[in-house]
C-alpha positions in Angstrom: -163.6 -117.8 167.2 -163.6 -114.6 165.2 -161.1 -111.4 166.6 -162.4 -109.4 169.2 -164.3 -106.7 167.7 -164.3 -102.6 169.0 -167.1 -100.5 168.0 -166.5 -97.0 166.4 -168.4 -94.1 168.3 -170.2 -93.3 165.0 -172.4 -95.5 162.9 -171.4 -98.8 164.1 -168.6 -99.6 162.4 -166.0 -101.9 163.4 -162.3 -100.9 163.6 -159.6 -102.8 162.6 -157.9 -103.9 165.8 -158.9 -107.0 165.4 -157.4 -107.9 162.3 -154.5 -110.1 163.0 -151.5 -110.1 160.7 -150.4 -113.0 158.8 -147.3 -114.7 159.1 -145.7 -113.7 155.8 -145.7 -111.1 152.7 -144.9 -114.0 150.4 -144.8 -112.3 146.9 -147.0 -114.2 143.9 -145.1 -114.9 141.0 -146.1 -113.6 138.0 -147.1 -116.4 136.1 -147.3 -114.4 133.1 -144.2 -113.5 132.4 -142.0 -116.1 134.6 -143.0 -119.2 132.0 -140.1 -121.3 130.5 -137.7 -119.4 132.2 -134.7 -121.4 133.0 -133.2 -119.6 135.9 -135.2 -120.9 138.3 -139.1 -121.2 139.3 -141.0 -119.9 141.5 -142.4 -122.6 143.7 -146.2 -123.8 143.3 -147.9 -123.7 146.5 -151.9 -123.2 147.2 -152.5 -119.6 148.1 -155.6 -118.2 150.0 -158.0 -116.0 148.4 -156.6 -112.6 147.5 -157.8 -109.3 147.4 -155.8 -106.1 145.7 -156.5 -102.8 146.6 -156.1 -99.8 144.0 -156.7 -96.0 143.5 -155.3 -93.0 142.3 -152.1 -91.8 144.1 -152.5 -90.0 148.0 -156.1 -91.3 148.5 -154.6 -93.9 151.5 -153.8 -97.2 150.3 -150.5 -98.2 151.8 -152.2 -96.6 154.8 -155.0 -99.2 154.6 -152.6 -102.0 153.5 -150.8 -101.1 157.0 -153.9 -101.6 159.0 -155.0 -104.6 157.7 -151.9 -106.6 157.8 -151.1 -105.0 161.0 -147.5 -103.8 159.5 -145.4 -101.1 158.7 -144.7 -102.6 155.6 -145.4 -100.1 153.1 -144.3 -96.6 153.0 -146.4 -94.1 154.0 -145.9 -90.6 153.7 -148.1 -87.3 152.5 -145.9 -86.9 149.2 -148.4 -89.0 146.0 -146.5 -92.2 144.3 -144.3 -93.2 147.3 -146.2 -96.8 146.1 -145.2 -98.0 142.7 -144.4 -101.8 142.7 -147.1 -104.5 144.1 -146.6 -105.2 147.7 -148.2 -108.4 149.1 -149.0 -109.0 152.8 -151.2 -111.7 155.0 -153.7 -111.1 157.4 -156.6 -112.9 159.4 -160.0 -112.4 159.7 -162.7 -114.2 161.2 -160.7 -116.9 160.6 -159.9 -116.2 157.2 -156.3 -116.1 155.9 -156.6 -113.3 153.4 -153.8 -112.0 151.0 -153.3 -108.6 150.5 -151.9 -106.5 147.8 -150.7 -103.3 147.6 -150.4 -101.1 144.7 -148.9 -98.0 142.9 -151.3 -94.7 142.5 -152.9 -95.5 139.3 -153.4 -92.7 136.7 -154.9 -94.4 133.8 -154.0 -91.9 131.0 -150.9 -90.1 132.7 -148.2 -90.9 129.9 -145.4 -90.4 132.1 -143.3 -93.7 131.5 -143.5 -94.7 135.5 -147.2 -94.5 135.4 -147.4 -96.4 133.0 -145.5 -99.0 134.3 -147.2 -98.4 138.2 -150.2 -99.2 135.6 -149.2 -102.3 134.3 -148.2 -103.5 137.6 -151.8 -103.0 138.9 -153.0 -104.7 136.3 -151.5 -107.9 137.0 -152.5 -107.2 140.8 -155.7 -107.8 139.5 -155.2 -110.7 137.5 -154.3 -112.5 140.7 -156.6 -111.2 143.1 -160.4 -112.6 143.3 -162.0 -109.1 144.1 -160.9 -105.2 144.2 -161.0 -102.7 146.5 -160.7 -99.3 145.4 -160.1 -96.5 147.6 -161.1 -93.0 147.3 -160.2 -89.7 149.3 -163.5 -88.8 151.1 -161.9 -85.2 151.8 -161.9 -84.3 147.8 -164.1 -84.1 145.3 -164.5 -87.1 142.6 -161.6 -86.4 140.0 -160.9 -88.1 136.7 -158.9 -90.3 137.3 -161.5 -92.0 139.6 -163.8 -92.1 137.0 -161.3 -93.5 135.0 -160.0 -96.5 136.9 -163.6 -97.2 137.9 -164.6 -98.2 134.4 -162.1 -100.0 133.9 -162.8 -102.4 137.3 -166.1 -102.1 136.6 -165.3 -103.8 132.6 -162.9 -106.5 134.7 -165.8 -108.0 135.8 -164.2 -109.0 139.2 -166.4 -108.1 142.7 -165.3 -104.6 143.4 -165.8 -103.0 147.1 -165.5 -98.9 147.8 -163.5 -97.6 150.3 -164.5 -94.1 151.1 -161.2 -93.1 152.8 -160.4 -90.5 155.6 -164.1 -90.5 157.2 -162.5 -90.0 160.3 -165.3 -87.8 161.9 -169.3 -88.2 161.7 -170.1 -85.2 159.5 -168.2 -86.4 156.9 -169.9 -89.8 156.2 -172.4 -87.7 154.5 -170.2 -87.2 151.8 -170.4 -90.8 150.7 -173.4 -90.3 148.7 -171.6 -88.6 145.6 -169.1 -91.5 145.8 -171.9 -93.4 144.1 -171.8 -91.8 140.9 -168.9 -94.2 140.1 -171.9 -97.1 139.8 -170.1 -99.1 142.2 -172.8 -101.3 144.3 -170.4 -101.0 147.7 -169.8 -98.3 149.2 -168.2 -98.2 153.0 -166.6 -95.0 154.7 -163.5 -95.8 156.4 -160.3 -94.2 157.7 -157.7 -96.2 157.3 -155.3 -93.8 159.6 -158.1 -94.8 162.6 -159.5 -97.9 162.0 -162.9 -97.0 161.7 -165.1 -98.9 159.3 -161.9 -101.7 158.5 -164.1 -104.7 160.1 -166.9 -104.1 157.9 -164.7 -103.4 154.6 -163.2 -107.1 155.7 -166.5 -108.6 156.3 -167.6 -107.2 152.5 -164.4 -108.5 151.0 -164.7 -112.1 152.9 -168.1 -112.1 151.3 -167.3 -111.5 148.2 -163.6 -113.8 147.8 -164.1 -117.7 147.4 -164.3 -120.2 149.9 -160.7 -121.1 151.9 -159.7 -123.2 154.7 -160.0 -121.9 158.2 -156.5 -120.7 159.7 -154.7 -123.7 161.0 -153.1 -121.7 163.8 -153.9 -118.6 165.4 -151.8 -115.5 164.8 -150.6 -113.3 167.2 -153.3 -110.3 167.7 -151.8 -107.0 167.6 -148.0 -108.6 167.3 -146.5 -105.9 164.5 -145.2 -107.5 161.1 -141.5 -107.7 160.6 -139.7 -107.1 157.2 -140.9 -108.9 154.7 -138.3 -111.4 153.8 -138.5 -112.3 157.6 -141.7 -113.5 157.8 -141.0 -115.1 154.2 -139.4 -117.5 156.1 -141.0 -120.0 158.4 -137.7 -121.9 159.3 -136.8 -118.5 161.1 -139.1 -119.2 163.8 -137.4 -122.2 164.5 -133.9 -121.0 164.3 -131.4 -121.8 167.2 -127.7 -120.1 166.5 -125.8 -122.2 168.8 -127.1 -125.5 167.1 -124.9 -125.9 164.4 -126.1 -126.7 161.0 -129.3 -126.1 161.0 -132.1 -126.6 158.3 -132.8 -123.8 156.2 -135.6 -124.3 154.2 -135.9 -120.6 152.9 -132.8 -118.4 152.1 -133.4 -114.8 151.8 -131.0 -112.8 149.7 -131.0 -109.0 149.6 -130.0 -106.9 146.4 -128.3 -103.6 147.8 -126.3 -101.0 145.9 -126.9 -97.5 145.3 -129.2 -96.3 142.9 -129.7 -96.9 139.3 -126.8 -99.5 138.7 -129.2 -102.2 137.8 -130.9 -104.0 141.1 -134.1 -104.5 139.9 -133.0 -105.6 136.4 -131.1 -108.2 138.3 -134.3 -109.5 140.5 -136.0 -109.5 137.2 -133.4 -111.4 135.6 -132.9 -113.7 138.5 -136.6 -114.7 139.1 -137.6 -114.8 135.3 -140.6 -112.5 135.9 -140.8 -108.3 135.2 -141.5 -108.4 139.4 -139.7 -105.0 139.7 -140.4 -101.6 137.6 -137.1 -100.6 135.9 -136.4 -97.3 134.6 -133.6 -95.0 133.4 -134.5 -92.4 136.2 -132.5 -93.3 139.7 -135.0 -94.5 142.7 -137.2 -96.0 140.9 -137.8 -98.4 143.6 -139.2 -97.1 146.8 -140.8 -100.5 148.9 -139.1 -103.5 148.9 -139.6 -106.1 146.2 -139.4 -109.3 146.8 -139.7 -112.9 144.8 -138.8 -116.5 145.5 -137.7 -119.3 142.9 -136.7 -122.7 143.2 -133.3 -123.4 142.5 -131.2 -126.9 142.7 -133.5 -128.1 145.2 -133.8 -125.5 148.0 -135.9 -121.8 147.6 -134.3 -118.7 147.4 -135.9 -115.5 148.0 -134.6 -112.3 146.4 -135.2 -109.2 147.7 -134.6 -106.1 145.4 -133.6 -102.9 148.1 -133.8 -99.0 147.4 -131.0 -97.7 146.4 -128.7 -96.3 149.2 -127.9 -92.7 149.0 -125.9 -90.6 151.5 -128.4 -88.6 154.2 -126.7 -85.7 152.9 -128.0 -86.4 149.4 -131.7 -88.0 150.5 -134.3 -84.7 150.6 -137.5 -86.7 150.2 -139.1 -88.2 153.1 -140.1 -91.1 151.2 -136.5 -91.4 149.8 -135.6 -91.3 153.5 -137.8 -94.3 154.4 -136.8 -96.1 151.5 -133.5 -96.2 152.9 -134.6 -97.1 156.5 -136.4 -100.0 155.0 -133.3 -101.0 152.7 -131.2 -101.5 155.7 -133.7 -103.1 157.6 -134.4 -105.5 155.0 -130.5 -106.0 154.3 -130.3 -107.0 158.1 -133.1 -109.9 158.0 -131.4 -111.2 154.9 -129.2 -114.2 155.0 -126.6 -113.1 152.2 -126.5 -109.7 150.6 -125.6 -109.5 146.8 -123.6 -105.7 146.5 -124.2 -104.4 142.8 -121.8 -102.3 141.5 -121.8 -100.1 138.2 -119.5 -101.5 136.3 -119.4 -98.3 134.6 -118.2 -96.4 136.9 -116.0 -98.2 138.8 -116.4 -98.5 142.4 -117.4 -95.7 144.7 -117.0 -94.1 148.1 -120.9 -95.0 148.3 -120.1 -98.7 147.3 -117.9 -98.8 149.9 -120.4 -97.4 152.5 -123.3 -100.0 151.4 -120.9 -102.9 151.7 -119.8 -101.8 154.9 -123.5 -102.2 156.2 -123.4 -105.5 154.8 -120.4 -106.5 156.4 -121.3 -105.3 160.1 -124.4 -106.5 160.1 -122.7 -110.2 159.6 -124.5 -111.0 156.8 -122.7 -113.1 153.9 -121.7 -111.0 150.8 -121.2 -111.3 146.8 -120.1 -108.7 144.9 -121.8 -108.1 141.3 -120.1 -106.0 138.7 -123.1 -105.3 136.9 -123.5 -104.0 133.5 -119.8 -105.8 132.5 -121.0 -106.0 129.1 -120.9 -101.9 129.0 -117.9 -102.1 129.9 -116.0 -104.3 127.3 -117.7 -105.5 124.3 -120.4 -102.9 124.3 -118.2 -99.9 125.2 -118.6 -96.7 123.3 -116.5 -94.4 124.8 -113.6 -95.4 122.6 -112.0 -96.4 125.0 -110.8 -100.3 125.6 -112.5 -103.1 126.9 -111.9 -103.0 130.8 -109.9 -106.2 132.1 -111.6 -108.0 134.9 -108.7 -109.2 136.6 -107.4 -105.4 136.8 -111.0 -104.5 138.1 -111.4 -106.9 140.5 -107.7 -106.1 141.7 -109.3 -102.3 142.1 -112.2 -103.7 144.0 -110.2 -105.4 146.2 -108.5 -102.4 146.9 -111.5 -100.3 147.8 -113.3 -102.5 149.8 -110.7 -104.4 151.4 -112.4 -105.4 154.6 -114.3 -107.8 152.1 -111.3 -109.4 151.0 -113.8 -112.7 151.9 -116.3 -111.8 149.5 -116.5 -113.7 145.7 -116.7 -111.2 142.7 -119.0 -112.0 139.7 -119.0 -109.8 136.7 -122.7 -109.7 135.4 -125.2 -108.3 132.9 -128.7 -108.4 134.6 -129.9 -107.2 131.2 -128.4 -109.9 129.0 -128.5 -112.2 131.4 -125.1 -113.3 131.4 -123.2 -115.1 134.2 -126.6 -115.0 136.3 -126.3 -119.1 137.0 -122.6 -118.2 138.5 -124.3 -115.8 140.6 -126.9 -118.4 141.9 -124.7 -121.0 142.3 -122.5 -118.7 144.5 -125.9 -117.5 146.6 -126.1 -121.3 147.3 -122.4 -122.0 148.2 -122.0 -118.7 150.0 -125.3 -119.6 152.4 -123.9 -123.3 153.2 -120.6 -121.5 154.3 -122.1 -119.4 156.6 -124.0 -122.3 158.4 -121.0 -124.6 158.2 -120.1 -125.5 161.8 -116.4 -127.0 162.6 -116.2 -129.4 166.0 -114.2 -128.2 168.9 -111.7 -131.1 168.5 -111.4 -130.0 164.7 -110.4 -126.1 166.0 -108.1 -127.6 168.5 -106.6 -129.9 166.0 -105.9 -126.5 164.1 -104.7 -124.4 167.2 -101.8 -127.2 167.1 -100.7 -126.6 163.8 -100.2 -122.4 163.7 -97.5 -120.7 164.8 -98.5 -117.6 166.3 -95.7 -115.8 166.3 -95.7 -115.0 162.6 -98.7 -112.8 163.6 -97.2 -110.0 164.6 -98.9 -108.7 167.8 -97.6 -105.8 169.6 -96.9 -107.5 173.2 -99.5 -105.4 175.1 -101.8 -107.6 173.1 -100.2 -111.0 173.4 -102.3 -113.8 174.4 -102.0 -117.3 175.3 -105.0 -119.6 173.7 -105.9 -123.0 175.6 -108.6 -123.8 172.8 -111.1 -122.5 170.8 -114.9 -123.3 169.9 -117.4 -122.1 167.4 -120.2 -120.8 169.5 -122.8 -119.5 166.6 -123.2 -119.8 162.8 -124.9 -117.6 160.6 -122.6 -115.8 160.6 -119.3 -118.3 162.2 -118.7 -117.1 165.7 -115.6 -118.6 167.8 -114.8 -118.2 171.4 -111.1 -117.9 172.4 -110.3 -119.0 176.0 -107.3 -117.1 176.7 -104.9 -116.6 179.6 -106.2 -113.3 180.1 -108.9 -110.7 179.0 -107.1 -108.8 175.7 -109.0 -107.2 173.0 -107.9 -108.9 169.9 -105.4 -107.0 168.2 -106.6 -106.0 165.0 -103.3 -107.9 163.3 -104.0 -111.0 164.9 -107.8 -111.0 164.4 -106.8 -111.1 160.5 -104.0 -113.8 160.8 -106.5 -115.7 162.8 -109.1 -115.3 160.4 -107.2 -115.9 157.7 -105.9 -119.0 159.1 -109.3 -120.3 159.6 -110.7 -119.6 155.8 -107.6 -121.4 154.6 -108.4 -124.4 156.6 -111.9 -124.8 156.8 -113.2 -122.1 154.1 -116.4 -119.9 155.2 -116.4 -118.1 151.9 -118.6 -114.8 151.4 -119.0 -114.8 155.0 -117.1 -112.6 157.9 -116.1 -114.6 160.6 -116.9 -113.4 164.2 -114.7 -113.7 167.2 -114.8 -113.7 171.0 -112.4 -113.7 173.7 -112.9 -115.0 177.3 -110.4 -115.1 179.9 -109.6 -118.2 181.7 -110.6 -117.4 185.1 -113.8 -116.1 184.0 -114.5 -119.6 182.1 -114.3 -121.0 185.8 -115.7 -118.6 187.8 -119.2 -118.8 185.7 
């Protein structure tokens, strides 16, 4: 049965509470680019119809995106180009699963470098989608670059809707009259902000997209979308923490670093595919990118992250948001790759960014990014930097992840990106990697604790020990007594543990429950 429908108090159009949102934002690969590309393919799979939705900047389209897909998932603010990759979402309607994509504010003869590349972007939106909808601000006159990007929909030859935007009262659906001088058959008054009109823009659009199988299980109505790379991932749903070693089908890696040290270059690189726009000029990227490949037999999804700037140094609201969603995305990851500029040596902001990582118990790699600027390319006159010194400075700076593997990289040669993948693939096994309690009692037996150097306020007896969680490694200690782990012995424990049972590139979590408590329930 279709949604529930609610009528608007004007005209009869439907609003958009009953469009349910899908259960991913599963990015498209762009076949066009991606071909014989040997780092790893993006996985064939049938997708539903798609539809892409375009128009010059500030005329409402991440708003609309929102609504349909019932998310948050693109930023929305009042400042024009907050939106400059594509940004794909799911949603259902009248039974429909419908793909949705987002795109940058398109300025067809603006020769500003990122326009042009926001341009080229919606132009490959369009090549996947089966129809259009352009959006138009019904508060301002028709300007050029309506005109403009008209024409050329109108020469793609694809069905093309209107979306009158920001109709939000009844005098103003008048206006939608001069919205046909753009010879557009379609036109539908909406406001995306409200919900008015968005059932009949989706009953146009199913119309006009090709026949797809019905939804093979209702969605949640109203439920709002998570992250991206979370609902990229159907295994989540099914994930348990306390079973052990459980099947991932879908790893999710984020790319986090400040900005302009090469993150997007690197999901580029990674996925084989120009996915991400890449420029000079720092934040570039605003929404979350993400793309998934196939590699040795299991599917990785890479999700390229604003860059991470202090809130002192943020003045933009969209800069702002760009860093809320960063962090959020970077907490529904499984394994966050830190880049670093090798250029410039580790930072007081690297540090910061990695310590999000690390707290938020994801698994980490560090990428020393741009290497080859740095040694055979250097032009500074100086002499090629030495990785085993650098590294040795890394380790230095960000000591509390001594855990952590260090790849030196150039996302723009490509060079050492297979080392990177294979250590995404080792790096999520060791954090699912579950040792039996026998196994940790066997080891209990064999350290002696008094090398560790606890002050004896702190002092502890352990009866045994168990791994309660993975993802990442969590251990319960039943002690003799309720003691916060000395912060001496947590690291001789830990260490311990990696050197007999390994958990690289993950942190390890601990626990500690008194004896009495263990009994008493």
């Amino acid at each position: 049965m279709p949604p529930a429908k609610s009528l608007s108090p004007y005209r009869g159009k439907r609003r958009g509470a009953g469009v349910r949102s899908g259960a991913g934002s599963r990015a498209r690969p762009d076949k066009s680019s991606d071909k014989g590309s040997d780092k790893g393919s993006a996985s064939p799979a049938v997708e539903p119809p798609a539809f892409a939705i375009v128009g010059r900047p500030n005329v409402g389209k991440s708003t609309l995106f929102n609504r349909i897909t019932g998310s948050r998932r693109s930023i929305v603010g009042d400042e024009p180009g907050i939106t400059r990759d594509r940004i794909y979402g799911r949603a259902e309607w009248t039974g429909r699963i419908l793909r949705v994509i987002d795109t940058g504010g398109v300025l067809p003869d603006d020769p500003n470098p990122i326009s042009s590349e926001i341009l080229r972007q919606a132009r490959i939106a369009l090549a996947e989608a089966d129809c259009a909808v352009m959006v138009v601000d019904g508060r301002t006159p028709l300007a050029g670059p309506d005109y403009d990007l008209a024409r050329i929909l109108l020469r793609g030859g694809k069905p093309l809707v209107l979306a009158v935007n920001k109709i939000d009262a009844p005098h103003l659906e008048e206006r939608t009259a001069e919205y046909r001088r753009l010879g557009i058959g379609d036109v539908l008054a909406v406001s995306a902000e409200h919900g008015a009109g968005i059932g009949d823009l989706l009953d146009h659009v199913c119309a006009l997209l090709p026949a797809a199988p019905a939804a093979a299980a209702p969605l949640e109505s109203g439920a709002e979308q998570p992250p991206s790379p979370e609902q990229a991932s159907p295994q989540q749903a099914i994930r348990h923490r306390t079973h052990g070693e459980f099947r991932q089908e879908e790893c999710s890696i984020a790319i986090i670093g400040r900005p302009n040290v090469g993150k997007s270059t690197l999901l580029n690189t990674l996925t084989g595919s120009s996915r991400a726009i890449v420029s000079p000029q720092a934040g570039t990227t605003r929404d979350a990118v993400d793309e998934a490949i196939e590699y040795d037999g299991g599917r990785l999804r890479f999700i390229d992250t604003a860059g991470i700037r202090r809130k002192g140094k943020t003045t933009e609201m969209a800069e702002k948001l760009s860093v809320v969603m960063a962090r959020r995305h970077l907490e529904a990851a499984d394994v966050a790759v830190l880049v670093i500029d090798a250029t410039e040596g580790v930072t007081a902001s690297d540090a910061t960014i990695g310590g999000y990582a690390h707290e938020s118990g994801r698994s980490v790699i560090v990428a020393v990014n741009k290497w080859d600027l740095a040694t055979d390319r250097r032009t500074d006159g100086k002499p090629p930097a030495d990785a085993k010194i650098f590294e040795k400075q890394l380790r230095l700076a960000l000591k509390y992840l001594a855990y952590a593997p260090v790849v030196f990289i150039s996302a723009a040669e490509g060079k050492n990106i297979h080392r990177l993948l294979k250590l995404v693939k080792e790096v999520a096994a060791e954090r699912r990697k579950r040792i039996s309690t026998g196994q940790m009692n066997r080891f209990l037996e064999t350290i002696d604790f008094q090398r560790a150097g606890t002050p004896f306020a702190s002092k502890m007896r352990i009866f045994y020990m168990t791994q309660a969680a993975v993802a990442p490694p969590t251990f319960v200690l039943f002690t003799d007594r309720r003691v916060k782990l000395h912060f001496s012995f947590q690291r001789f424990l830990e260490n311990q543990i990696r050197k007999a049972f390994g958990f690289r590139g993950s942190p390890i979590w601990f626990k500690v429950r008194a004896r009495n408590e263990a009994q008493g329930g």
